[in-house]
C-alpha atoms as one frame of an Amber mdcrd trajectory, in Angstrom:
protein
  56.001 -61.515  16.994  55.014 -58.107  18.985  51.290 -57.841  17.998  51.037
 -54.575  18.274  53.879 -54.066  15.934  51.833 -56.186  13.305  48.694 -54.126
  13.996  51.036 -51.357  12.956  52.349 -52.598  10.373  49.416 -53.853   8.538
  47.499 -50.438   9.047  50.266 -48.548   7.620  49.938 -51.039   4.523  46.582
 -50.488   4.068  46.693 -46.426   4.157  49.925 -46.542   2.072  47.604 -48.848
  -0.752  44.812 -46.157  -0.513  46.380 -43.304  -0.235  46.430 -42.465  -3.839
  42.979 -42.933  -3.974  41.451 -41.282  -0.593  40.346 -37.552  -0.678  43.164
 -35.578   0.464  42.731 -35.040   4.452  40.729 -37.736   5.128  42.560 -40.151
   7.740  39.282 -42.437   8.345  39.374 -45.874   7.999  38.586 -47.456   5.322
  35.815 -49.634   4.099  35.752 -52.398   1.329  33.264 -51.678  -0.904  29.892
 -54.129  -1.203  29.283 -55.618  -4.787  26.055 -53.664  -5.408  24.790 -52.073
  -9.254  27.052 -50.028 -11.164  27.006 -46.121 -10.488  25.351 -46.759  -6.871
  26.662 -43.353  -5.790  26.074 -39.249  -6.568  29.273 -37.787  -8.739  30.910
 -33.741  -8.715  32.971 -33.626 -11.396  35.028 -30.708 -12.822  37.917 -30.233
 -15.005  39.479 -28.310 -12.250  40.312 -29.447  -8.323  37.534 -28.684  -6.311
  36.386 -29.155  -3.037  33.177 -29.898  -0.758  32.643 -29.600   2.885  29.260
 -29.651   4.713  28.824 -26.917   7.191  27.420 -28.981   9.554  26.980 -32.559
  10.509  22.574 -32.837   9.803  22.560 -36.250   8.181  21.587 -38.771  10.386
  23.368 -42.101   9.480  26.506 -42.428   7.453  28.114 -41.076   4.528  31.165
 -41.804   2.269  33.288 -40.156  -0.626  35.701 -41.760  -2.722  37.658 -40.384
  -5.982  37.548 -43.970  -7.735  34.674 -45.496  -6.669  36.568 -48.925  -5.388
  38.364 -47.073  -2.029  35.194 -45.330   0.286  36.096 -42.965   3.309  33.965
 -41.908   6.096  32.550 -38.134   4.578  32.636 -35.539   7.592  32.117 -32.082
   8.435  35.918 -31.310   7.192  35.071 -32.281   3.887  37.304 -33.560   0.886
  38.465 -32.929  -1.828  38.339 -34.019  -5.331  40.970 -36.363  -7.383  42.052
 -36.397 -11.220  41.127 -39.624 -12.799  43.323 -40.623 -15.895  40.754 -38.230
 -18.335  41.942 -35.682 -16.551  38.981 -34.772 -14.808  38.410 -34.211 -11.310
  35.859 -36.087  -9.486  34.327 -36.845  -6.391  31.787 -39.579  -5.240  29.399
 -39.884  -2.298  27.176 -42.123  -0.524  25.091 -43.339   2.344  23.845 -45.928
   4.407  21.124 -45.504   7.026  20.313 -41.567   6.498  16.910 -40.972   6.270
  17.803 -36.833   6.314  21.105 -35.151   4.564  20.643 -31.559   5.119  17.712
 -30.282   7.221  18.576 -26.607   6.292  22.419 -27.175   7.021  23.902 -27.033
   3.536  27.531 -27.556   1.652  30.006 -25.532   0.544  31.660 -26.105  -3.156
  35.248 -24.358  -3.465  35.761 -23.802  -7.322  35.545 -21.512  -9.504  32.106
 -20.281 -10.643  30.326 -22.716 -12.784  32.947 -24.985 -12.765  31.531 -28.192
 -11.089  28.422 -30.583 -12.318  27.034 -33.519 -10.670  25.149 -36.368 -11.511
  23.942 -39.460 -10.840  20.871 -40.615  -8.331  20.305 -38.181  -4.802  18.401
 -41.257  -3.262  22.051 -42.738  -3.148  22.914 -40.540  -0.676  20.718 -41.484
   1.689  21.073 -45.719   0.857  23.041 -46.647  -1.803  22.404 -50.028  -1.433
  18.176 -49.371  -1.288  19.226 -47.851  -4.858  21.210 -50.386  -6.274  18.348
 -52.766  -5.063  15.564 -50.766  -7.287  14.231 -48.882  -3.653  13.232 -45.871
  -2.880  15.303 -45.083   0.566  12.691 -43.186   3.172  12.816 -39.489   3.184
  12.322 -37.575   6.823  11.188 -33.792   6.682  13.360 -31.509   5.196  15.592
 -34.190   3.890  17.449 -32.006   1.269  16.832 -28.400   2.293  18.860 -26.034
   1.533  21.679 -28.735   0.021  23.591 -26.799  -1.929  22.055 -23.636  -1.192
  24.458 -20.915  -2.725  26.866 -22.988  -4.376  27.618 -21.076  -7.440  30.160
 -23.110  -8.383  27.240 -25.512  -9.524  26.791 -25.642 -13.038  24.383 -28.795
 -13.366  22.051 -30.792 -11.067  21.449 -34.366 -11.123  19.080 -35.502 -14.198
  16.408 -37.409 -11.690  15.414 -36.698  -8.148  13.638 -39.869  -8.369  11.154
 -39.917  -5.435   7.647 -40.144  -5.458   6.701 -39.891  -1.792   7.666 -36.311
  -1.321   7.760 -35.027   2.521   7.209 -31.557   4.000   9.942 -29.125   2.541
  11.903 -31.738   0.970  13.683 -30.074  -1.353  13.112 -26.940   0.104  15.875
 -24.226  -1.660  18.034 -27.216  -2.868  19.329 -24.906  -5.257  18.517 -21.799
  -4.024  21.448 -19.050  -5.482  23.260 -21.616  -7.619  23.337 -18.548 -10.309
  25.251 -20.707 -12.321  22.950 -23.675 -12.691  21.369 -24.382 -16.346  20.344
 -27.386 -15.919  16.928 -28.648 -13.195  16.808 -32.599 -12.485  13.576 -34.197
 -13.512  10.777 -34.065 -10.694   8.018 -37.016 -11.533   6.065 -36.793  -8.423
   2.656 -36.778  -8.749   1.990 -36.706  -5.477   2.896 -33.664  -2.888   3.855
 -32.404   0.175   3.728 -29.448   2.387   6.372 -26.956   0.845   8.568 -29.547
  -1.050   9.562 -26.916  -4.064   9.870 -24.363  -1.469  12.519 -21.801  -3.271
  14.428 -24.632  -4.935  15.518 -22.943  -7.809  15.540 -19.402  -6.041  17.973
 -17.504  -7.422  19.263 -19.483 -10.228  19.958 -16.735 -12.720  21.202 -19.109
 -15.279  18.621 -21.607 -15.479  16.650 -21.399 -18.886  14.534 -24.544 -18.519
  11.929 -25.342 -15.945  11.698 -29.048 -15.496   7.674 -30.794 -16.073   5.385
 -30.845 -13.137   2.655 -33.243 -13.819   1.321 -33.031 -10.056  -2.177 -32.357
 -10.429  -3.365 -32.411  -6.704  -1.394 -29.019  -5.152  -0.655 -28.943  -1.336
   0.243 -25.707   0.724   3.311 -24.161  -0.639   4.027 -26.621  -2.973   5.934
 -24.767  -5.524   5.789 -21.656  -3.172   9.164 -19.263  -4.596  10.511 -22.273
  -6.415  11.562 -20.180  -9.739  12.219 -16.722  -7.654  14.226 -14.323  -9.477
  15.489 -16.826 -12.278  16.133 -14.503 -14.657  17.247 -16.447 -17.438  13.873
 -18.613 -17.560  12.436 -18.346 -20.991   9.964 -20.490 -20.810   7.235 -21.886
 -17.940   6.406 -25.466 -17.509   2.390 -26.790 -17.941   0.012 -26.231 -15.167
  -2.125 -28.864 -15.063  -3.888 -28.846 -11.563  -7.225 -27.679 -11.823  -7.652
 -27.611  -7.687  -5.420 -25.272  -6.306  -4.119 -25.368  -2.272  -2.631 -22.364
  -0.265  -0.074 -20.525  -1.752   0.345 -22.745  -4.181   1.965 -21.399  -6.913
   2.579 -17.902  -4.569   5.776 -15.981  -5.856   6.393 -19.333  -8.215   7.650
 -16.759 -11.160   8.072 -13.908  -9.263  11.121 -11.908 -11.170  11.409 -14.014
 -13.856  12.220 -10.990 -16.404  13.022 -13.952 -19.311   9.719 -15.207 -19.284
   7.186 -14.296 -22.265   4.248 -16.052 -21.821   2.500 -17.599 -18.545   1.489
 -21.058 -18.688  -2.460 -21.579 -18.843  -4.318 -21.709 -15.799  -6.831 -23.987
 -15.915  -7.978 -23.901 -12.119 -11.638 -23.093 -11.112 -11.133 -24.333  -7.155
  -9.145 -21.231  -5.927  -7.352 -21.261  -2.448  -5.551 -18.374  -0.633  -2.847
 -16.970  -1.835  -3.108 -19.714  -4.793  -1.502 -17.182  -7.434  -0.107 -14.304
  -5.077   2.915 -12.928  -6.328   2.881 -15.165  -9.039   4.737 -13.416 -12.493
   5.299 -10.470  -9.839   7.826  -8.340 -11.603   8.146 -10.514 -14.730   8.665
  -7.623 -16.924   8.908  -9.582 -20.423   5.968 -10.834 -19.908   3.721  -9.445
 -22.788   0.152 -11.422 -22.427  -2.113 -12.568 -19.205  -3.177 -16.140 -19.198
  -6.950 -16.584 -19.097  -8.320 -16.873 -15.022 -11.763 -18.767 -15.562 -12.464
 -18.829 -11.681 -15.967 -17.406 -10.705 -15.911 -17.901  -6.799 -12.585 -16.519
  -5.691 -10.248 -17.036  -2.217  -8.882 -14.385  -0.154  -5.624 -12.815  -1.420
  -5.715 -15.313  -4.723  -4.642 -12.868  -7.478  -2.581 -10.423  -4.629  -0.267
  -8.632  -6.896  -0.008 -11.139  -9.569   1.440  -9.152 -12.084   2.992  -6.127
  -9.982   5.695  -4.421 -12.239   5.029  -6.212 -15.115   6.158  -3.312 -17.375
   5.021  -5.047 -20.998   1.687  -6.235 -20.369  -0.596  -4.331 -22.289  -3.937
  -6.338 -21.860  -5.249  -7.490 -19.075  -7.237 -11.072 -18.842 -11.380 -11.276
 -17.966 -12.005 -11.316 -14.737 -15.591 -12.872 -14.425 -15.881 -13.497 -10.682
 -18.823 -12.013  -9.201 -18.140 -13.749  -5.638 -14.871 -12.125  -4.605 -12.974
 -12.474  -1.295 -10.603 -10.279   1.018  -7.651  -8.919  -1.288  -8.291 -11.015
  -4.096  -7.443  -8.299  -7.025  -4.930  -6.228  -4.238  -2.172  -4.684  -6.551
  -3.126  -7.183  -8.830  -1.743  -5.065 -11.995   0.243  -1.931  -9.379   3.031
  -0.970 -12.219   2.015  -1.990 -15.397   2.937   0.691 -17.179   2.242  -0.132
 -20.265  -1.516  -1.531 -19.907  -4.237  -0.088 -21.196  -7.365  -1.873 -21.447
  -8.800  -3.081 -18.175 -10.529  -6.445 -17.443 -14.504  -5.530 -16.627 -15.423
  -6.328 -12.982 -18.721  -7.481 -12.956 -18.813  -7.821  -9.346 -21.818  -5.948
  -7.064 -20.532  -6.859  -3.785 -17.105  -5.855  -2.881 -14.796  -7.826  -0.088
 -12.252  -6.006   2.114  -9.235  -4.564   0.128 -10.843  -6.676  -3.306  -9.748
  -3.624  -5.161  -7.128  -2.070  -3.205  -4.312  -0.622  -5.580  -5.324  -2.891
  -8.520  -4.371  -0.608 -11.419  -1.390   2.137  -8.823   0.637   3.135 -11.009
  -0.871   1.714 -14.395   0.528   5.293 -16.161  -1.146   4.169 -20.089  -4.764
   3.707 -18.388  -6.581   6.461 -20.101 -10.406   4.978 -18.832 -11.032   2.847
 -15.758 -13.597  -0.181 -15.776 -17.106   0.072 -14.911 -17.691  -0.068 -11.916
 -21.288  -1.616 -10.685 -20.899  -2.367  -7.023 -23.258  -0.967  -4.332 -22.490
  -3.082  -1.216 -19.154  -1.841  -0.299 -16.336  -3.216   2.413 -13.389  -1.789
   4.155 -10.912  -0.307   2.030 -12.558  -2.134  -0.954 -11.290   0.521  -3.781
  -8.380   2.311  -1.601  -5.433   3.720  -4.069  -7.413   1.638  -6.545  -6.013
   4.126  -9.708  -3.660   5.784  -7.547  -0.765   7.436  -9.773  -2.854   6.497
 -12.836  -1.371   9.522 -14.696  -3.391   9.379 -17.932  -6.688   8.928 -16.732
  -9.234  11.079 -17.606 -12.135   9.633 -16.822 -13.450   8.099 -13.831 -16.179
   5.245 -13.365 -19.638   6.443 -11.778 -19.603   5.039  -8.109 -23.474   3.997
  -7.715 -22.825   2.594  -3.599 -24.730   4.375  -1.098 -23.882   2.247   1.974
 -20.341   2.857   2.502 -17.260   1.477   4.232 -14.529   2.487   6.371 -11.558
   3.739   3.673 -13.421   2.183   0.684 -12.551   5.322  -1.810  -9.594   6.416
  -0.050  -6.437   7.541  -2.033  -8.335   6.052  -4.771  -7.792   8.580  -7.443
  -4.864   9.495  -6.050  -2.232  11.494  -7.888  -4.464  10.953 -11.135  -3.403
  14.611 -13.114  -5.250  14.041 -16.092  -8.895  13.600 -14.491 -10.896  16.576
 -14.885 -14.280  15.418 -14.134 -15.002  13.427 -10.858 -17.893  10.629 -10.372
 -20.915  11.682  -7.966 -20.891  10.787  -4.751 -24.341  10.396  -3.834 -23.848
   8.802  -0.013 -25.784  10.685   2.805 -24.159   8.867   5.541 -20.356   8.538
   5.879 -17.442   6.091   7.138 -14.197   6.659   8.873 -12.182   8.096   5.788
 -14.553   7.048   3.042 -12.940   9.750   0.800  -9.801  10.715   2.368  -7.284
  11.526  -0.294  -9.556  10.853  -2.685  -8.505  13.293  -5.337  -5.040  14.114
  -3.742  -2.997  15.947  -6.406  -5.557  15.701  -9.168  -4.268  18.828 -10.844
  -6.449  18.731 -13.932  -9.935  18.629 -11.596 -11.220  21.703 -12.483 -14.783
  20.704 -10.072 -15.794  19.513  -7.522 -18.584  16.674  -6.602 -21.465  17.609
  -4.450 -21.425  16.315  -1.184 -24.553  16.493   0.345 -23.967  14.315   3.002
 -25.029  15.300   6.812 -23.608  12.764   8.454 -19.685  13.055   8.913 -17.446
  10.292  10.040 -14.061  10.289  11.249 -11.088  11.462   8.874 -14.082  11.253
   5.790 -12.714  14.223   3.604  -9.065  14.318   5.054  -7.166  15.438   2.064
 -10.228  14.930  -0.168  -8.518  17.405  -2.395  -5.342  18.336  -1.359  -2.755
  19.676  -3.796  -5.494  20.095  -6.619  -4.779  23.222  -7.887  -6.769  24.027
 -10.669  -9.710  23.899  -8.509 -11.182  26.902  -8.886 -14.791  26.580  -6.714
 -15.286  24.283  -3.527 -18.457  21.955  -2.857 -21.152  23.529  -0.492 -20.596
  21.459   3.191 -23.809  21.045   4.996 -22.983  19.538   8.082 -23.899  20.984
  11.093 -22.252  18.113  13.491 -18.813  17.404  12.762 -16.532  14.351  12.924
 -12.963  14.804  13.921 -10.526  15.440  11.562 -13.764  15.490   9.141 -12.361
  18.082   7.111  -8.489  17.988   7.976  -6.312  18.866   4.942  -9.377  19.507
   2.525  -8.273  21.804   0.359  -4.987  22.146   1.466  -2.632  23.666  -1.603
  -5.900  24.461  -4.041  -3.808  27.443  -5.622  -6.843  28.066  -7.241  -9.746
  28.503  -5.081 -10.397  32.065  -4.715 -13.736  31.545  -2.356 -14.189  29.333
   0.880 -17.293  27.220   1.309 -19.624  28.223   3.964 -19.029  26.525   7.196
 -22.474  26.268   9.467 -21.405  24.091  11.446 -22.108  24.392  15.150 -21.065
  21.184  16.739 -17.286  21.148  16.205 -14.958  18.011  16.952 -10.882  17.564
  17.446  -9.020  18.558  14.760 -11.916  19.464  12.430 -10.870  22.325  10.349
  -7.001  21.481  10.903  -5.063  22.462   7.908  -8.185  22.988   5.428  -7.150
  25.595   3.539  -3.608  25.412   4.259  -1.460  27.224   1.379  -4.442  28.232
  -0.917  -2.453  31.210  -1.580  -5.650  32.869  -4.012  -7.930  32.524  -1.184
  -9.539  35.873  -0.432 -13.241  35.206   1.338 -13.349  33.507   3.968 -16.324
  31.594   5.629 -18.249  32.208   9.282 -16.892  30.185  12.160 -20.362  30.674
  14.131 -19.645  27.757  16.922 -19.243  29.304  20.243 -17.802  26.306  21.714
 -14.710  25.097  20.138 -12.479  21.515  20.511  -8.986  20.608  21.112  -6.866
  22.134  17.249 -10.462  22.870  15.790  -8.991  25.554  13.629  -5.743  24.900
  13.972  -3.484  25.884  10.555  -6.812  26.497   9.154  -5.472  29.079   6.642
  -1.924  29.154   7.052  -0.077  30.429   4.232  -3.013  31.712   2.606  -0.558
  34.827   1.432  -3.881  36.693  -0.493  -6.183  36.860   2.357  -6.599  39.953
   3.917 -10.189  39.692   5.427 -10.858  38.330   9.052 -14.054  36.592  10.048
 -15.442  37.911  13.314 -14.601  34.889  15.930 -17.702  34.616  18.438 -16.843
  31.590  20.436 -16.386  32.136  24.199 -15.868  28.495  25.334 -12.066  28.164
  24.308  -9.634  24.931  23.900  -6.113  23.751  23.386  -4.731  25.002  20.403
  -8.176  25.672  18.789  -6.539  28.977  16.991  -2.565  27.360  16.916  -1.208
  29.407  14.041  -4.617  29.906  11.843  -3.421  32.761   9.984   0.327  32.430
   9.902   2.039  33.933   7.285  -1.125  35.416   5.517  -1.645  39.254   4.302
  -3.666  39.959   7.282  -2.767  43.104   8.155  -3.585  43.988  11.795  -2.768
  46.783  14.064  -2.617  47.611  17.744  -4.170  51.418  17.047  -6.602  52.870
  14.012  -7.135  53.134  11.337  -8.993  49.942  10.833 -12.181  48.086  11.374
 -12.266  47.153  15.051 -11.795  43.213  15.511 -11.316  40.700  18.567 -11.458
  37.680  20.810 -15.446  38.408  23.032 -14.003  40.094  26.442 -16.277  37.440
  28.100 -13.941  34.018  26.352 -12.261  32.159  28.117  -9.071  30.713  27.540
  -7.563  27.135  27.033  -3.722  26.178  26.877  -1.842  27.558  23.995  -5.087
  28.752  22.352  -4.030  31.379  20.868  -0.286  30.468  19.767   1.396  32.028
  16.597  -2.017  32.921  15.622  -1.022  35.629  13.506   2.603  34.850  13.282
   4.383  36.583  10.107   1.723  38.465   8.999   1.669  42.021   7.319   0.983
  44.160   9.968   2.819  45.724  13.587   0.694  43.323  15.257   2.033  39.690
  14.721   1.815  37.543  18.109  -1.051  35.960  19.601  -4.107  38.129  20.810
  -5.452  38.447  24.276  -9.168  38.264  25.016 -10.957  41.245  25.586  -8.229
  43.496  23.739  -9.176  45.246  20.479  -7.044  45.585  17.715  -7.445  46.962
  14.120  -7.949  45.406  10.596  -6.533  47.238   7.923  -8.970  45.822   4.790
 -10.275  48.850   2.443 -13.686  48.348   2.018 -14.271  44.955   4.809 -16.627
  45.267   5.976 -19.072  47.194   3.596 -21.439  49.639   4.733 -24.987  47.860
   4.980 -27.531  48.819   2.406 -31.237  48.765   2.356 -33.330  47.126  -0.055
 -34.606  49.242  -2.764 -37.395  47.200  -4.352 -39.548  48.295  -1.283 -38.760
  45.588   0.883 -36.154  47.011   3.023 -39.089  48.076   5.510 -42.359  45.799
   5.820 -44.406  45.729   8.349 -48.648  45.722   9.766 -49.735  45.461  12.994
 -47.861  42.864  14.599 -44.603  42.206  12.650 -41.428  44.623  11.376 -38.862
  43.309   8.779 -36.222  45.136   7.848 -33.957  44.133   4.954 -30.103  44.977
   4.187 -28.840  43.213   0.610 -25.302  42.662   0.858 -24.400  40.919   3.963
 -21.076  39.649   4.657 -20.304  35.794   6.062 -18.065  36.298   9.179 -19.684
  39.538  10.316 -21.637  40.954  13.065 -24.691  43.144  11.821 -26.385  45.216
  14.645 -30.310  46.924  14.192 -30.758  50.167  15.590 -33.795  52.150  16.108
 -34.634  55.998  16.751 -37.503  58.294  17.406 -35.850  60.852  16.158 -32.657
  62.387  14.865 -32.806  65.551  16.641 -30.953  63.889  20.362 -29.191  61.379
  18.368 -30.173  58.687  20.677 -30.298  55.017  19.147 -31.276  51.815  20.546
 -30.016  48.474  19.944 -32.891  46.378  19.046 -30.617  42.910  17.827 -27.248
  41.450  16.674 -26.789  38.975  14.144 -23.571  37.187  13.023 -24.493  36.723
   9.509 -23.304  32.917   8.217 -23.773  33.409   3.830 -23.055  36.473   1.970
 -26.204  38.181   0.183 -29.565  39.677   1.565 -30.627  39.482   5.277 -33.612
  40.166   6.940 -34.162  41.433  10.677 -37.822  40.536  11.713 -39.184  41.509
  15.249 -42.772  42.005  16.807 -44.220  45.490  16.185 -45.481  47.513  19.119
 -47.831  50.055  17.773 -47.542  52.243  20.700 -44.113  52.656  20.479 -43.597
  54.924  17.302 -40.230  53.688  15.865 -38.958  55.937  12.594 -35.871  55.557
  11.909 -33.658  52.295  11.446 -30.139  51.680  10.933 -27.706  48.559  10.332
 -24.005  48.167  11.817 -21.511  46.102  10.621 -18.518  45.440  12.746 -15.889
  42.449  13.689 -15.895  42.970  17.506 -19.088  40.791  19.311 -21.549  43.759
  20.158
């Protein structure tokens, strides 16, 4: 007989006998099956034909399928498809020999209908059946199942048991991840952990009501990191147990969950970073806190816990004094409906420990005390920023400040009226920028009686605050750039501009500080000669009441330094009288652009930038006012070596000039001193007193123009 015809033959035999059992487009050959336990295999069943296909080849030994569980087929990247059994339902089997890896992030695809397929039975048997059937536990490589069925929503149930025990880094890593039709999670009765091996494995699962037990009580690094992300339908949180806690532990384990009620206690005193970050973030049926016993926190351990949880109304005690870099940061940011805060007991703050705890907490009517004095970077920034209701700040006792510790943090609060003291004489780069931004309903101002500027320190202090009616007194004589940049930018109320003394100016100082006060109708003295790079820049743009100008004395110019100060004011200034002579000292001189839109849209025929030495005209009824004399007897003192002469109404911003005569018959006067005067009320000119030179009659000048 021909051989090969017999070879043939007998193949042809042996596909025609299986062909009613093989999954259709499988042409493999195919392999007796061994006499091992019953159900040595993992099952998909639906009542509908179905089909699975791996997307790519990961596992690293062999699988099979089979439809009947007596006729096995090599399993392959084309996949198979599922067979009706004489119930009627459709059903496909797998196993393995010699895998110690199935996926390794390169999941399978289930064609069906939504929530049409289940499967069951033991995963181990996927990676050696016959380990399974023998009462083994096969060996598992990392990332043995990651990302298995990732997206399969035609999944409707997991297997009951994922039996291992020796867990490996990122086992199960998203197993399930986006199975939104999953109800059902397999049991998990490890006790023992690895490195990210409930990575995301329920992420997504929107049906999923149940959260299988998790009796591990020694934690490892991203153990359970995202495992119950955005499962929406989760009612109810498993127990907690662990009482020492590893990096990110439980980080974003809830995160979404909007089902969930009540948190599962949280025993844990042994913190570690990130431990609870993100943990019920967003969980917004969540109505109570579970208690948080810790004393010595981690860095970043409560990081926006319970961000957006919309129904928590009471917040848990919070009795760590030893905190740590972002421990409480956004801790409770959108909790709208909380309204008693936890105490923080805490004296010595950590970098960002406070940052944005309560932003946006829009019920918090009173914030909790706050006792700290040693401060760190950005410790309180935005800390009740948007906090809509409060009306009553905590006193802020530190003296030894940080770089951005207060910034933003009452930010956008419209109900506070009153503002804590700031008793700090030396300053940090933006210590209180923003501080108050858009507190409408502050009606005063703290004192700040520091000396010592810093960089950015009252940027924006209080910008937008509009029923400010009266500005804190500013000291400083050296300034910090951008010290004062935005200040009091949009205070529709402030009628009156804080003296300015300053001398030593820096970049971008003054820049927008009284940008859009549109009452603002008295301006300050600029007496610095020398000037920096946008020092005044904007200072008073759109300030549409002011109609005054300060004399401007400085001669040493820079870039920008006047760039569009009193655009589109009421200035009204003229190229020819009538008006109070004012200009730029003929002896300045001039930097780029110094002068650019400087008195763009303004009121009067002169509207462009001014050239040094040129004199224009101030139209202002009554600005300057005529100098008068003391009449208490004190306008003229003197003996044999000393003269004072006294005027009592001095104006800020303008040159006075003493003049002397021996008599008013020739009309001749001499100029005996000029003063730019820095703070409205009385001045006094004092000068030695030559007794041979008969001096008897005195006037003052007030002008705008440097004598």
């Amino acid at each position: 007989m021909n051989t090969k015809i017999i070879s043939a033959l007998a193949f042809a035999g042996l596909f025609a006998a299986a062909a009613s059992a093989a999954p259709a487009g499988l042409t493999e050959n195919v392999t007796s099956p061994a006499p091992l336990g019953q159900n040595a295999y993992f099952t998909f069943s639906s009542t509908n034909t179905f089909s699975v296909r791996p997307r790519t080849k990961t596992w690293n030994g062999t699988l099979e399928c089979s439809t009947d569980a007596t006729t096995w087929t090599n399993f392959t990247t084309a996949g198979a498809t599922a067979a009706v059994d004489s119930s009627g339902e459709y059903k496909l089997l797998l196993r393995g020999t010699g895998n110690n890896r199935i996926a390794g992030n390169g999941g399978w695809d289930i064609t069906a209908a939504e929530g049409t397929v289940a499967c069951s039975g033991n995963i181990e048997t996927l990676l050696n059946y016959v380990q399974v059937a023998n009462g083994e536990h096969p060996t598992m490589t990392d990332e043995c199942f990651r990302g298995l069925f990732a997206n399969c929503t035609a999944l409707i149930s997991a297997p009951t048991l994922l039996p291992a025990t020796n867990l490996v880094h990122c086992c199960y890593t998203a197993m399930f991840a986006g199975c939104t039709a999953l109800t059902n999670a397999p049991a998990l009765p490890a006790t023992t952990l690895a490195l990210g091996c409930y990575d995301g494995m329920f992420r997504g699962c929107t049906s999923l009501t149940t959260a299988p037990v998790l009796p591990a009580t020694t934690l490892v690094t991203n153990c359970y990191f995202l495992m119950f992300y955005d499962c929406t339908g989760l009612t109810e949180a498993p127990e907690l147990p662990a009482t020492n806690l590893a990096r990110d532990c439980y980080a974003y384990m809830f995160n979404g969950c909007t089902g969930l009620t009540e948190a599962p206690e949280l025993p844990a005193t042994n913190l570690a970073f990130g431990c609870y970050r993100h943990m019920f973030r967003e969980c917004t049926g969540l109505t109570e806190a579970p208690d948080l016993p810790a004393t010595n926190l981690a860095a970043s351990c409560y990081l926006e816990m319970f961000y957006g949880c919309t129904d928590l109304t009471e917040a848990p005690e919070l009795p760590a004094t030893m905190l740590a870099d972002y421990c409480y940061y956004k801790m409770f940011q959108g909790c709208t409906a909380l309204t008693n805060p936890p105490g923080l007991p805490a004296t010595t703050l950590a970098t960002a420990c406070y940052e944005s705890m309560f932003q946006g907490c829009t019920e918090l009517t009173e914030a909790p005390e706050l006792l700290a004095t040693t401060l760190a970077p950005v410790c309180c920034q935005s800390m009740f920023y948007g906090c809509t209701a409060l009306t009553l700040a905590p006193a802020l006792p530190a003296t030894n400040l940080a770089s951005d510790c207060y910034n933003k943090m009452f930010y956008g609060c419209t109900a506070l009226m009153n503002p804590p003291g700031l008793p700090a004489k030396i300053l940090t780069t933006n210590c209180y920028a923003s501080m108050f931004y858009r507190c409408t309903s502050l009606t005063e101002a703290p004192e700040l009686s520091a000396t010592n500027l810093a960089l950015g320190c009252y940027a924006s202090m209080f910008y937008g605050c509009a029923g400010l009616t009266d500005a804190p007194a500013l000291t400083a004589t050296t300034l910090a750039p951008s010290c004062y940049y935005d200040m009091f930018r949009g205070c529709t109320g402030l009628t009156v501009a804080p003296a300015l003394p300053a001398t030593n100016l820096a970049m971008f100082c003054y820049y927008d500080m009284f940008r859009d006060c549109t009452a603002l109708t008295r301006l300050p003295a600029l007496p610095a000669t020398t000037l920096t790079n946008y020092c005044y820049a904007f200072m008073f743009y759109g300030c549409t009441a002011l109609t005054r100008l300060p004399a401007l004395p400085a001669t040493n110019l820079a870039s920008f330094c006047y760039g569009y100060m009193f655009y589109g004011t009421g200035i009204e200034l003229n190229t020819e009288d009538p008006g109070t002579p004012w200009g730029i000292p003929a002896d300045a001189m001039e930097a780029s652009n110094w002068n650019s839109s400087m008195f763009t849209c303004t009121s009067g025929t002169f509207k462009d930038a001014p050239e040094i030495g040129k004199i224009y005209y101030l139209v202002a009824p009554g600005y300057p006012e005529e100098p008068r004399f003391a009449t208490d007897g004190t306008a003229l003192v003197f003996d044999d070596a000393a003269l004072a002469i006294k005027i009592v109404n001095a104006q800020s911003g303008v040159w006075y000039t003493l003049y002397a005569a021996d008599d008013l018959v020739d009309g001749i006067w001499a100029k005996l001193e000029s003063v730019y005067v820095t703070k409205d009320g009385d001045h006094v000119f004092t000068m030695p007193r030559d007794p041979t030179v008969p001096r008897r009659f005195f006037k003052v000048v007030a002008g705008l123009v440097t004598p």
